[in-house]
C-alpha positions as CSV (number, residue, x, y, z in Angstrom):
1,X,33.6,-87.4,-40.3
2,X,32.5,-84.1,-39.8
3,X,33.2,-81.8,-37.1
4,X,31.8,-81.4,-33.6
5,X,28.9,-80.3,-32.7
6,X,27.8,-76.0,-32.5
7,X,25.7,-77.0,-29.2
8,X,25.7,-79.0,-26.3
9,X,23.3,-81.4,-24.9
10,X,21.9,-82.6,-21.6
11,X,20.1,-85.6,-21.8
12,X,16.9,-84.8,-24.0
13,X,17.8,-81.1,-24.1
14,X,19.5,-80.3,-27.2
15,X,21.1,-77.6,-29.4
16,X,21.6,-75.8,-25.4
17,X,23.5,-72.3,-25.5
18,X,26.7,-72.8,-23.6
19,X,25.0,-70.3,-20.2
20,X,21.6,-72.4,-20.6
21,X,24.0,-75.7,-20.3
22,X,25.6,-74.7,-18.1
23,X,22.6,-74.1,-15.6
24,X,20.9,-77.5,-16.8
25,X,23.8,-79.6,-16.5
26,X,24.9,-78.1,-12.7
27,X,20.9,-78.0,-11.9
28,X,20.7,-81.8,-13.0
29,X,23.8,-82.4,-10.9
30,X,22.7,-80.8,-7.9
31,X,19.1,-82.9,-8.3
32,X,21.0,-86.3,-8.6
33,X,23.2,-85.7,-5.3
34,X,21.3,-83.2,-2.8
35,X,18.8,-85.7,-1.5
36,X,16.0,-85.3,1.0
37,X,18.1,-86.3,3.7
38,X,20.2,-83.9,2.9
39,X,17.8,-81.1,3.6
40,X,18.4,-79.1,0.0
41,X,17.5,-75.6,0.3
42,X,17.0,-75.8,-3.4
43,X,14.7,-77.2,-6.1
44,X,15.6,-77.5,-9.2
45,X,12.5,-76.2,-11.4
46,X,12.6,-75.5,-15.8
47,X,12.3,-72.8,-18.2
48,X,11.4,-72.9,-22.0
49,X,15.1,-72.7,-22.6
50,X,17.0,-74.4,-19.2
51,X,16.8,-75.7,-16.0
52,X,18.2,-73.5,-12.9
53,X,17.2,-73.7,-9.3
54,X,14.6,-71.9,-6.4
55,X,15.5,-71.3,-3.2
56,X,12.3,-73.4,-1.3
57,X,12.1,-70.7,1.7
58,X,12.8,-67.4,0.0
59,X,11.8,-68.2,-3.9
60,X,14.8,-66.6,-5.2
61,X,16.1,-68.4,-8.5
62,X,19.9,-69.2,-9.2
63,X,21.2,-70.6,-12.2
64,X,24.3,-72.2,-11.1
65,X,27.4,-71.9,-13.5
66,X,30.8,-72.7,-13.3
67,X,31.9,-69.8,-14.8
68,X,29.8,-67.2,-12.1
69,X,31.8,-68.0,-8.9
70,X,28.7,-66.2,-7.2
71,X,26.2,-68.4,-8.5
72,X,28.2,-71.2,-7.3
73,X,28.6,-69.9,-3.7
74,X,25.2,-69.1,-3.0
75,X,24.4,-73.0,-3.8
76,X,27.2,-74.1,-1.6
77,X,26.6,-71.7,1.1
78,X,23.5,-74.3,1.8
79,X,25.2,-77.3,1.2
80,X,28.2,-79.4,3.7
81,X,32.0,-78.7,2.4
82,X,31.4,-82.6,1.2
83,X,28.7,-81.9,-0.6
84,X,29.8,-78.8,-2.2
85,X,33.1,-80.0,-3.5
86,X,31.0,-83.4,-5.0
87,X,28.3,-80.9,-6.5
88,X,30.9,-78.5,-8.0
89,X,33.1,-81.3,-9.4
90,X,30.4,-82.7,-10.9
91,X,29.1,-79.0,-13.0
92,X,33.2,-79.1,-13.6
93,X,32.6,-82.5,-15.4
94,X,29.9,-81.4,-17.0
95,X,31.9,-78.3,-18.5
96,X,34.7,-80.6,-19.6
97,X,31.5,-82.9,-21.7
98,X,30.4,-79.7,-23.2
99,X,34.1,-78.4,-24.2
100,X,34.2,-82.0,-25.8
101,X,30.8,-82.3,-27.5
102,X,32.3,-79.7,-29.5
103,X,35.6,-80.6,-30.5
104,X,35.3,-84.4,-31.1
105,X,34.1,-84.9,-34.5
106,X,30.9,-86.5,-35.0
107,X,31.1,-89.9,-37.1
108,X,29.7,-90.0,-40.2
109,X,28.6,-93.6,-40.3
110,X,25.5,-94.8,-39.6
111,X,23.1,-94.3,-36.9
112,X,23.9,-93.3,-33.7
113,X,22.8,-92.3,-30.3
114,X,24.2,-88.9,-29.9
115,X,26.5,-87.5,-27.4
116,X,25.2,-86.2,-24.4
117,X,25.9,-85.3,-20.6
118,X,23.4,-87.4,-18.0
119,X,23.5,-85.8,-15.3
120,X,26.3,-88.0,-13.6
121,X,28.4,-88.9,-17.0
122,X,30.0,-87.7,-20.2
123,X,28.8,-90.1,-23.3
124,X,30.0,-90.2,-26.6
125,X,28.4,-91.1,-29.8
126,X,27.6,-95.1,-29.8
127,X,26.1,-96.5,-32.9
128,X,23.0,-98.1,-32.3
129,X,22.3,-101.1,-31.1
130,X,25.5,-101.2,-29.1
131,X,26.5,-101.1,-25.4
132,X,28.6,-98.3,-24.4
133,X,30.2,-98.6,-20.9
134,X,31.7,-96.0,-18.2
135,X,33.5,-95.9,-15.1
136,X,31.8,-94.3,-12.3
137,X,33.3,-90.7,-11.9
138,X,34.9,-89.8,-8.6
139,X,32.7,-87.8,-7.3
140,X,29.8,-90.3,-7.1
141,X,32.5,-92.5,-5.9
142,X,32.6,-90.7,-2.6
143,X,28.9,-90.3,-2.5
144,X,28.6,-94.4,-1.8
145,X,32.0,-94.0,0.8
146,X,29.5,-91.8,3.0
147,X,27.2,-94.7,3.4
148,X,24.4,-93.0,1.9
């Protein structure tokens, strides 16, 4: 085995500084539970290097991180308490991926799909060919309780 990983990743983004994974990951978060009916004040648009947001009136760009409080409550501001506290534990989840990305060490076996956060859910290494499984995290658990 050798060690973790230098970088994170987010779904085909790889080899992410830990500020540009931070943005993607809470950018893809916010994409997957703001929906239309919702009424996001936000769109989530890309860089060369990471994904942030734009407000959709005012064209101002944030690139949400759970480590710039301000950047967080200017995202919320727009959003219902509900919403807010799903979107923020989901870039907290995110985090805890990326703290783990780098820790675990990577297997040196065979082929594998590499570890990465989806936008919803941390996933490990899985040699390939196999079927890796996860429980659905809470916050998407109280998504469906809202009947949306």
């Amino acid at each position: 085995m050798s060690s973790g990983t230098e970088h994170c990743r987010v779904r085909e983004s790889t080899n992410l500084t830990d500020h540009a994974y931070q943005h993607t990951s809470c950018t893809l978060c916010y994409a997957y539970l703001i929906k239309q009916h919702d009424n996001p004040e936000f769109r989530p648009f890309s860089t060369e290097t990471e994904r942030c947001l734009r407000h959709s009136a005012q064209g101002y760009r944030v690139c949400p991180s759970t480590g710039n409080q301000t950047t967080m409550d200017a995202v919320c501001h727009t959003l219902t308490p509900q919403k807010c506290r799903q979107w923020t534990a989901c870039c907290a989840k995110a985090w805890e991926c990326c703290v783990s990305q780098k820790q675990t060490p990577t297997p040196g076996d065979g082929e594998r799909c590499p570890r990465t956060w989806d936008g919803w859910l941390c996933w490990n290494d899985a040699p390939t060919g196999s079927i890796a499984k996860a429980r659905c995290p809470s916050f998407l658990q109280s998504v469906s309780s809202e009947g949306k």
